[in-house]
N, C-alpha and C positions, 0 to 999 in steps of 0.2 A: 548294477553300477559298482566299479570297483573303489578302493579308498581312493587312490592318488589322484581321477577322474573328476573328485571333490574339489581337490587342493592343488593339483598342479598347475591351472592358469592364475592362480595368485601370488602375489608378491610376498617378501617376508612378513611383514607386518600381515596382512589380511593373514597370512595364512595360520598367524601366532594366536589371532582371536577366533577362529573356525574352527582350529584343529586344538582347541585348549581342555581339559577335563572339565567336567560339568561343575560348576561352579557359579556364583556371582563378578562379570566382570563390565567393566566398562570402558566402552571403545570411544575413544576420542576421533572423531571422524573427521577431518580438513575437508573443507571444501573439494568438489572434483576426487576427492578419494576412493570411493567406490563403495560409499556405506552399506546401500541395497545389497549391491552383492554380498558383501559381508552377512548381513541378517540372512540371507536366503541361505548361503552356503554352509552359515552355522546350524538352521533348520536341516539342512540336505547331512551334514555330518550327524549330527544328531540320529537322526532315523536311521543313518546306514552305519555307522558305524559304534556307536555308543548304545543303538537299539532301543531308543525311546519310540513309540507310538507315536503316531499322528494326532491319535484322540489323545493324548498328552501335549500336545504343545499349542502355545496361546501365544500370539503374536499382532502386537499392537499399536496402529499408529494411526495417524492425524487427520488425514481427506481417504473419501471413497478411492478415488484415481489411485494414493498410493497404495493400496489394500488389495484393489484390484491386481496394479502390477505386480507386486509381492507374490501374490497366490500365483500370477499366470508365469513367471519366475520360479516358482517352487514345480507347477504340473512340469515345467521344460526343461527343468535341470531332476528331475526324479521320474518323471514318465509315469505319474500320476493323477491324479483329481484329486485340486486341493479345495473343494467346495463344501465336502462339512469337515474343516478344519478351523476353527477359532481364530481365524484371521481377520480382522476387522476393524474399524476404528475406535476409538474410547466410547463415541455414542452407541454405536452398533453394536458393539459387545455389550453394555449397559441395557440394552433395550431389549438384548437377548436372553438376560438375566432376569428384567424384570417380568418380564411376557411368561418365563417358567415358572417364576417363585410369586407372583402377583399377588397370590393371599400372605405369605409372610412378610411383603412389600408395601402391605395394605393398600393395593390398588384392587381396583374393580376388572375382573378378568378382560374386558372390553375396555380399557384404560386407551385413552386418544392423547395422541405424539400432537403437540402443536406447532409450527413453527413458527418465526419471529414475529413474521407480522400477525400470525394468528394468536398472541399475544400480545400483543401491540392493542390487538382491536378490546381482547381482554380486557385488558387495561383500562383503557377509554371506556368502557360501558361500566366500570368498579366505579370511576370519578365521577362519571354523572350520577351513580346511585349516590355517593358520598357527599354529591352534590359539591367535589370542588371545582374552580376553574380551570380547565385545562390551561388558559392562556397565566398565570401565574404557576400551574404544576403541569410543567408540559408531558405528557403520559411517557416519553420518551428518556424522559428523565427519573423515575419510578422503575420504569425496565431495565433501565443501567443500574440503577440499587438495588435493584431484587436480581438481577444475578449477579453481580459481583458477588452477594452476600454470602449465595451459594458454591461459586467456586472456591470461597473459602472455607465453605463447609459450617456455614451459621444459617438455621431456620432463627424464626423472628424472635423465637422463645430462648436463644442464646443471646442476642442481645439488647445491652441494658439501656434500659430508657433512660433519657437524661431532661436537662431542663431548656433543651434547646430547642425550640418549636419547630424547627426543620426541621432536625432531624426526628421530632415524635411524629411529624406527619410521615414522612417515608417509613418508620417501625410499622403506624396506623396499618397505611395503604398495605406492605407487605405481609401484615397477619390479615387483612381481609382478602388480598389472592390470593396465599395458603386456603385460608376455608373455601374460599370459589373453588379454587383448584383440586380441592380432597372432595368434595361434595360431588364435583362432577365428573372426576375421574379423570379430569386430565394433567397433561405431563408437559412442563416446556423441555427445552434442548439440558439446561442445567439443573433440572430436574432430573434428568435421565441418570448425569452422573452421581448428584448427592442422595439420590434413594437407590442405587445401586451401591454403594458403600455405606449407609444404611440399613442394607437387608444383609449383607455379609457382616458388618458389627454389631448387629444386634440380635443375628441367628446362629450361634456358633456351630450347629449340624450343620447347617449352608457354609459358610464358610469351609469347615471342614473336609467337606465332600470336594468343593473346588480345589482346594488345599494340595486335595491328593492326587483329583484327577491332572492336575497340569504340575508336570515336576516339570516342565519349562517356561519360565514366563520372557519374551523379547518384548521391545520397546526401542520402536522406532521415533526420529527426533526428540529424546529424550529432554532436552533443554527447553523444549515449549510446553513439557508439562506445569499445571497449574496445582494448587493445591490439593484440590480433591482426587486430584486423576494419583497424583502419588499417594495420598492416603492410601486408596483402593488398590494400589499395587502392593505399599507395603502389607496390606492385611492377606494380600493374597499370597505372600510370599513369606508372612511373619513367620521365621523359625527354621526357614530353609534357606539354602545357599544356592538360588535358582533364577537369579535375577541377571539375567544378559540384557542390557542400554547400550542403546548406540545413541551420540551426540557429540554438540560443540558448542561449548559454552564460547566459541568466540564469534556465534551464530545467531544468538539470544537475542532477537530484536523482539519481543512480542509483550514483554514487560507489561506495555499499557493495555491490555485485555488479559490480564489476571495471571502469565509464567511465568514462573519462578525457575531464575536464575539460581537460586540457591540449592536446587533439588538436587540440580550436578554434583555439589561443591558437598551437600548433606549424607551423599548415597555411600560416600568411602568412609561416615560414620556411621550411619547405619548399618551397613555388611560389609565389616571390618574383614572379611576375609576373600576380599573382593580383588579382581587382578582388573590392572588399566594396559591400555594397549594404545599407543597412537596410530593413527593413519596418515601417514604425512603425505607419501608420495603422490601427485596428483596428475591427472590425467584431463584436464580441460586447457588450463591457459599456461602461457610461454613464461619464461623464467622472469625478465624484466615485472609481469605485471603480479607471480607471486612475492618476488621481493619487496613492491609496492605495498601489497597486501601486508606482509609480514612486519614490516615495520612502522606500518600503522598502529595495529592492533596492537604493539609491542606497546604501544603508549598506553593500554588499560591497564590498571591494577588487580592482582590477585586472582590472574588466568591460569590455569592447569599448565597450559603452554606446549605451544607445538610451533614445528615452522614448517611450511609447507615449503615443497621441490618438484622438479620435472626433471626429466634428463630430453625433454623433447626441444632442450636450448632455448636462448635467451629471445628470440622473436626481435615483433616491434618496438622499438620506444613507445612510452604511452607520451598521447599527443594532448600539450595541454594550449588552447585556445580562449587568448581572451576578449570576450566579446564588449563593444561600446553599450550595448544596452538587450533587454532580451527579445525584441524584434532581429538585432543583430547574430543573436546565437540561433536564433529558430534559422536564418538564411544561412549560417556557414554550415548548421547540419545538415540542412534539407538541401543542399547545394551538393555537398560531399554523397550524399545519400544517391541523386541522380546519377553524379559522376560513375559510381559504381552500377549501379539499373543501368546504363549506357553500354558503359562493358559488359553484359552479361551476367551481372550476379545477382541472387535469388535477395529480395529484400526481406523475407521471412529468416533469413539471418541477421539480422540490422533489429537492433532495440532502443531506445530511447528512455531512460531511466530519468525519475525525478522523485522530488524528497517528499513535494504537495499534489495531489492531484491537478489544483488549481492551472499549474505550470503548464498541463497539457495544452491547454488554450492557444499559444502560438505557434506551436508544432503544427497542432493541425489544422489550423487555416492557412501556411506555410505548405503543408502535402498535400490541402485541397485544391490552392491554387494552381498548383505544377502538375497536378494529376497525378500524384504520387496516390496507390493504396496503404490504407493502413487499418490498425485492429487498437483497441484501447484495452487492452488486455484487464479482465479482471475488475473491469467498471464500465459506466456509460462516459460516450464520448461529451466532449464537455459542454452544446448545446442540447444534452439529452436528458442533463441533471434533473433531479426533480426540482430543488429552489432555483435553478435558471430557468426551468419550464414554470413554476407560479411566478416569479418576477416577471417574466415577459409576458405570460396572463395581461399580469397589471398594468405593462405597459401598451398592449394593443388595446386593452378597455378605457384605459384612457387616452386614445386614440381613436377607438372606436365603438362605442358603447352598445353598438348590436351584436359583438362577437359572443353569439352564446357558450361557444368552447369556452370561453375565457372565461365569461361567469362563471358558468357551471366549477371549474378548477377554482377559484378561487373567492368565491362567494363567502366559505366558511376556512379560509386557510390565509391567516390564524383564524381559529375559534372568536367565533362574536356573538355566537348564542341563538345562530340559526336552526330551527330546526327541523325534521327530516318532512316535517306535514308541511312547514313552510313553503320547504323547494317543491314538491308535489305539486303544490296550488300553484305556485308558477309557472311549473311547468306544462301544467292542464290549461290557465287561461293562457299562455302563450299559444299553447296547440291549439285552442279551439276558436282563438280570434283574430289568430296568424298573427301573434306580433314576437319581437326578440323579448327577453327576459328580461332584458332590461325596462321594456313599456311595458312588460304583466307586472314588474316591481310596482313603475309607478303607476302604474290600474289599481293594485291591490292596497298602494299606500291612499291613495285617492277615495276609495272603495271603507275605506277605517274597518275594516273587516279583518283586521290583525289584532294578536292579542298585542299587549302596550308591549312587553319583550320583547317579542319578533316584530313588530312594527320600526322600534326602537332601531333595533339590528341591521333589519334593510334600510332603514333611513340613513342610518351612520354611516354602513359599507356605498352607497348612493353619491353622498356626499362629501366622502373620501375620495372618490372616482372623477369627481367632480372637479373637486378645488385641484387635485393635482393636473387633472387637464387645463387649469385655469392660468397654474403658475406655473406652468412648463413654458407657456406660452412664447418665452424670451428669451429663453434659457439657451444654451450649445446642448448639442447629443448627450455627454457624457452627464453634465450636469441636469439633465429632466430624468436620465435613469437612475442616478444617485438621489434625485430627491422623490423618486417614485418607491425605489427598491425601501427607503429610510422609511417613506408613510407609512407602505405596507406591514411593516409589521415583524416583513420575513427575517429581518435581522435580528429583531431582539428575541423571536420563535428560535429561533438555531442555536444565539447564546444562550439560550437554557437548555438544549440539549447536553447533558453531560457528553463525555468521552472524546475522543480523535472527529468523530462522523460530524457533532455540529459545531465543531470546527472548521472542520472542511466545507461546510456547506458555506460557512460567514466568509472564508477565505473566497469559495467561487461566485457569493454575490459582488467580492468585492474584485474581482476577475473580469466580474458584466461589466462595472463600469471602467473596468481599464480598456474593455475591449470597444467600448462605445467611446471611449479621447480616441482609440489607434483608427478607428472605421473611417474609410476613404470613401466619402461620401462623391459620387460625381454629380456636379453641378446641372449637367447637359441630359441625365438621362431620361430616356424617352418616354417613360409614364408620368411624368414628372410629379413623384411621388415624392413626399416630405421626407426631408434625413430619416427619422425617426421608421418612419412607413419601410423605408429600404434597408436602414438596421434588422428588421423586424425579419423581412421577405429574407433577407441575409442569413438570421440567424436559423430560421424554417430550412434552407436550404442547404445548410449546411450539416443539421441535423438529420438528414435524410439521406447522405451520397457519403461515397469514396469509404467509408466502413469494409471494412475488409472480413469473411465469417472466417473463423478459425483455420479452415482448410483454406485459404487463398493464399497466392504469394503475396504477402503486405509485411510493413514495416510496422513492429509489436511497439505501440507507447505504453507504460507502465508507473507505477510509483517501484520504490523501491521495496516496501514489504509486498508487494506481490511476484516480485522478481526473483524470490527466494528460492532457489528448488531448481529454476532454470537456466540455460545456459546460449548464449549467440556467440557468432565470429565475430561477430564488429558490438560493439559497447558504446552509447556516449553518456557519460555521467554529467549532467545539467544542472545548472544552479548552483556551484560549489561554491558558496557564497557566508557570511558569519551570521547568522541569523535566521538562514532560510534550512542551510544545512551545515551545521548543527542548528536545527528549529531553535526559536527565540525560548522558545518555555524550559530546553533543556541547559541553556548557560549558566544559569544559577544552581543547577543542582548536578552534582556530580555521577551519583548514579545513571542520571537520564542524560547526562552526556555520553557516558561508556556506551551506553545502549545505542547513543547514534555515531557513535565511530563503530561499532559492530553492525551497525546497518550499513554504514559505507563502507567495509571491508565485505561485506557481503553483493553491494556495488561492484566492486571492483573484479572478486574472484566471478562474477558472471560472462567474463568475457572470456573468450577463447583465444582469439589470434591478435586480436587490434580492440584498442582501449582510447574514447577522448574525451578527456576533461574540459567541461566547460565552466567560464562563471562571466559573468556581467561586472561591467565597473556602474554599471547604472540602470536602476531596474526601477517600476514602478511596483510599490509592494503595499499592499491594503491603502491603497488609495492617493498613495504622495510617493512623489518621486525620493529615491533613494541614493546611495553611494555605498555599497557593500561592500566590506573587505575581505578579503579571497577567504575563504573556509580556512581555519587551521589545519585543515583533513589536509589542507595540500602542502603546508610546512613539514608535514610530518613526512613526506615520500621521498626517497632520494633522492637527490637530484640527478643522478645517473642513471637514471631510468624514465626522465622525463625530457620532453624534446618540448621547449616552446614552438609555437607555428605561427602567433601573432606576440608582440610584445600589449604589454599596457600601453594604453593613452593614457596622458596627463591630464587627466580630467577629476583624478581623485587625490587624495592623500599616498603617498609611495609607502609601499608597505614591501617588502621579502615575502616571494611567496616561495621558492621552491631554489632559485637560482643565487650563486654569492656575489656578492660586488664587484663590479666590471673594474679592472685596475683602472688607475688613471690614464697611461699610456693608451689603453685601448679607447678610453673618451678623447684623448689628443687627437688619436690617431681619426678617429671618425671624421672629424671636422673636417680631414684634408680629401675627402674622396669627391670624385665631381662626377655630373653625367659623361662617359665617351670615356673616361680613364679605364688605360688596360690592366688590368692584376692578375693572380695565378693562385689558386687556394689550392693546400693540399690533398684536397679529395676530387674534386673536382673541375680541375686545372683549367685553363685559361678561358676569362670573359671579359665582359666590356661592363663599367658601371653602367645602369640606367637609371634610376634617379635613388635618392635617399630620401626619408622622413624620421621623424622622431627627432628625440636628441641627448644627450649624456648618456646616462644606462638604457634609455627606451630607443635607443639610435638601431634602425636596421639599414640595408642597403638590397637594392634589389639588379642582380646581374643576372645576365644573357651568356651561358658557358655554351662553349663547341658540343660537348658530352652530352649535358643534360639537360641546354634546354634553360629556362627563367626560372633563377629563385628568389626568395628572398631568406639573406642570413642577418644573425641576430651579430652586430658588428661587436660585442662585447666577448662572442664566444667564437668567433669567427676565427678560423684558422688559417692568413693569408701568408704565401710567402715572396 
């Protein structure tokens, strides 16, 4: 391969950080820019041209997927095998490290990889030795301490005890899974990284040795690294000027699981002799929606700063839709969505982006109903959750007290001190005298053959089951599942979840019960089974159909941090709402604000051709109806690149969201148009009124033109002559 063969199908910019002398630099990568290529290409110059080794370069990023591409990127642009080249992720190179150096690692050469939930279960068997309650120390929340601890690089012996009994029980619990974990030789996920920078700081030959073997170190998504993962770069780079990142600090949504945003900001102190490169040019979406883009994120403080461009022209207006409530935005999407599956277009182009998982819920019983496919990208669909599958447990057991499924899930979930000899014996005299688990309960409570504990237990969970089938009795749908999901338990289980996860969970029990007010219960049908029984049969069915496997053509629903990375022709951003997005928890703190206008620009640049904003003037949100004011995300956008397609109803407070004040003239003028009047607009010349709605600034008028047909224009912006 020759040099130019490298560098000729690159643009200025890429080609300024490829073809650069070896040095530490850092490439500021814009969205749609072509970062991959970038890393590979500087790999590909490297060997061919500068004549570094293959067994010299280390190159390092974040999922298998991207690691994979990268190498099979590097075999087709060098016509080689890139399989023992140090390509891999932070865990995978860590594991690779510790597996060679195991004795100066002080691992047992047989050292076992566990993963989450196999620490999870850790966990749980450490509190029962400890003898504390999980239902006051949920294990789940113990695991969130013990690694955070670790990505910032503190075992238990770094920190200091205090006088706060919280927090001396989480120091307790994490020096007693340190010793489980050293004694038995196993390793979690952030174990991997903190004793791989452990064995390089505290072995100077090891380090040494790596020192010299990699006189390249790259780093892909450099901005979601986390504290340990840059420690362990810089040790491995301490002294030399070999350090190539690729990132975007205006990309950095990941804050709330431990990256640091600052690494970016640290890196041009740490190797001062460092070159930065932007990448602006972008190659994904039309100029309207990186301008949007652009002057969004122009609102965060103390960005590196870039602005991103095309030359592939300005495209569509992004279409901003406001919906009466959010049964009404699932209809305009899922409506717009047919429109195109009608015409012929593949709906595995079509995404549906949102801030909470929760939000999926009426999308797709909105795709299930029309027969639309669809994929829940990157989670379960929303009647597949684990706390909507124990909630509903609860509620067919109280409905139907022989459902052994339902026991069985939910017997000890929350913890009530069930245990594992207990469920055996039930489940032996159930098998042996053929009854549901329910009559082996009360055999065996009848039987006084339990110890008082476990007796204690199944009488309590018994009688739970009981009384709430008792006061349901009178109650409406939505109201017997809020007062089932509340007994249970599962809510106050999830608020002691630390992090985003039992969040999410309290957010989609409180989802159940929005979705049991919206259930269209039919009077007439033919099993004539109870609301609640056809909820049930509802929610069973639903969890079971119209799932689409990654290979199908379906329309991808997602949150928005999982939307990072990838790219569709059609976009609709949902919920752009004060409160939902930017989330409630980030308005008081300004940090975790920046961090969700950089998850909404990250929204935004995923779309390629066609972009539509949605938000609710009226939504039902953790259990009470609402009135949400447009997201600020959308004051921020220009308005010259935004095309309303519905006005507001006056059903809220008038806020400015994107559009300036209609003169007065153009309010005068409103009032005078009738159904059957002729007019002539200058784009799309002569039509007939048909009727009007709204009124003052929310005044639109809907005409019938010769040209094209029925619209409706916004009579404030209306261009008539």
């Amino acid at each position: 391969m020759d040099v130019t063969s490298i560098i000729d199908s690159l643009n200025d910019a890429q080609r300024a950080a490829v073809a650069a002398p070896a040095q530490s630099m850092l490439v500021l990568a814009g969205a749609g820019s072509g970062k991959t290529r970038v890393l590979v290409h500087r790999i590909a110059w490297q060997m061919q041209v500068l004549g570094v080794s293959a067994h010299s370069i280390l190159a390092v990023t974040f999922t298998n997927k991207a690691a994979t591409e990268m190498r099979g990127r590097i075999e087709e642009l060098m016509n080689i095998s890139a399989r023992s080249m140090w390509i891999d992720t932070f865990h995978g190179l860590a594991h690779r490290l510790l597996r060679r150096h195991a004795e100066q690692a002080k691992l047992p050469p047989t050292f076992q990889v566990m993963d989450s939930d196999d620490q999870l279960r850790l966990i749980k068997r450490l509190l029962k030795n400890l003898q504390l309650d999980s239902d006051k120390w949920p294990p789940k929340q113990f695991q969130w301490y013990i690694n955070a601890q670790k990505d910032e690089g503190l075992r238990a012996s770094h920190i200091h005890n205090t006088y706060d009994l919280y927090q001396q029980q989480l120091l307790t619990v994490y020096k007693a899974y340190e010793d489980i974990c050293q004694r038995s030789g196993l390793v979690d996920f952030a174990e991997l990284l903190l004793r791989a920078h452990e064995l390089l700081r505290d072995n100077p030959d090891v380090l040494a040795f790596y020192q010299q073997r990699f006189s390249q170190v790259h780093v892909d998504e450099f901005q979601d690294t986390n504290a340990i993962q840059y420690a362990w770069l810089r040790l491995l780079t301490e002294g030399k000027d070999n350090l190539f990142v690729v990132g975007d600090d205006d990309q950095s949504i990941y804050g709330w699981r431990g990256a640091k945003i600052e690494n970016i900001y640290n890196f041009q102190k740490h190797y001062p002799n460092h070159k930065v490169v932007r990448l602006e040019q972008n190659y994904r979406s039309t100029g309207h929606i990186l301008n949007a883009a652009n002057q969004l994120i122009a609102n965060n403080q103390g960005r590196m700063g870039k602005a991103l461009w095309t030359d592939a022209g300005e495209g569509e207006l992004i279409s901003l839709y406001t919906a009466f409530n959010e049964q009404d935005e699932a209809y305009f999407v899922v409506e717009k969505i047919r429109g195109w599956k009608n015409e012929g277009e593949k709906l595995s182009d079509i995404a549906i982006l949102y801030r909470s998982n929760a939000q999926s819920r009426q999308f797709e019983e909105k795709l299930m109903s029309t027969g639309t496919p669809y994929r829940v990208y990157g989670g379960l669909r929303f009647f597949e959750r684990m706390e909507i599958k124990n909630a509903l447990a609860y509620l067919r057991l109280s409905s139907n007290q022989h459902d052994d499924a339902s026991f069985e899930r939910v017997i000890n979930t929350p913890t009530r001190g069930m245990g594992a000899k207990t469920l055996d014996d039930l489940r032996l005299i159930a098998r042996d005298q053929s009854l549901s688990l329910w009559e082996a309960a009360v055999y065996l409570l009848n039987q006084n053959s339990l110890s008082a504990r476990a007796a204690n237990a199944l009488k309590g969970f018994l009688v739970l089951i009981k009384q709430c089938q008792t006061d349901c009795n009178d109650l409406e749908l939505f109201e017997k599942v809020k007062l089932v999901v509340e007994r249970s338990g599962l809510i106050a289980l999830y608020q002691n979840e630390k992090g985003d996860k039992g969040e999410a969970r309290v957010e989609n029990l409180e989802e159940l019960v929005n979705a049991a007010r919206l259930f269209d219960f039919d009077q007439e049908n033919e099993e004539n089974l109870s609301e609640l029984d056809l909820f049930l049969a509802h929610a069973t069915l639903e969890s079971g159909e119209m799932q689409g496997d990654s290979y199908d053509d379906c329309v991808q629903l997602m949150t928005l941090h999982s939307a990072k990375g990838l790219e569709f022709k059609r976009v609709f951003l949902v919920g752009m709402e004060e409160g939902l997005f930017p989330s409630q928890q980030s308005l008081e703190d300004p940090g975790k604000l920046e961090e969700e206008r950089r998850l909404c620009y990250v929204g935004l640049t995923r779309a390629m051709r066609e972009l539509y904003i949605c938000y609710a003037e009226s939504r039902r949100l953790y259990g009470r109806e609402t009135y949400p004011r447009p997201s600020r995300f959308l004051r921020e956008i220009p308005a010259e690149c935004i095309q309303e397609i519905r006005l507001r109803a006056n059903i809220n407070r008038p806020v400015s969201v994107v559009r300036p004040a209609p003169s007065f003239d153009c309010i005068e003028q409103a009032k005078s148009y009738k159904a059957g009047q002729k007019l002539s607009h200058a784009k799309f010349g002569e039509g007939v009124v048909l009727q009007m709605e709204g009124e003052d600034a929310g005044a639109r008028v809907q005409i019938k033109f010769k040209s094209v047909g029925v619209k409706w224009l916004m009579l404030a912006y209306a261009k008539f002559e």
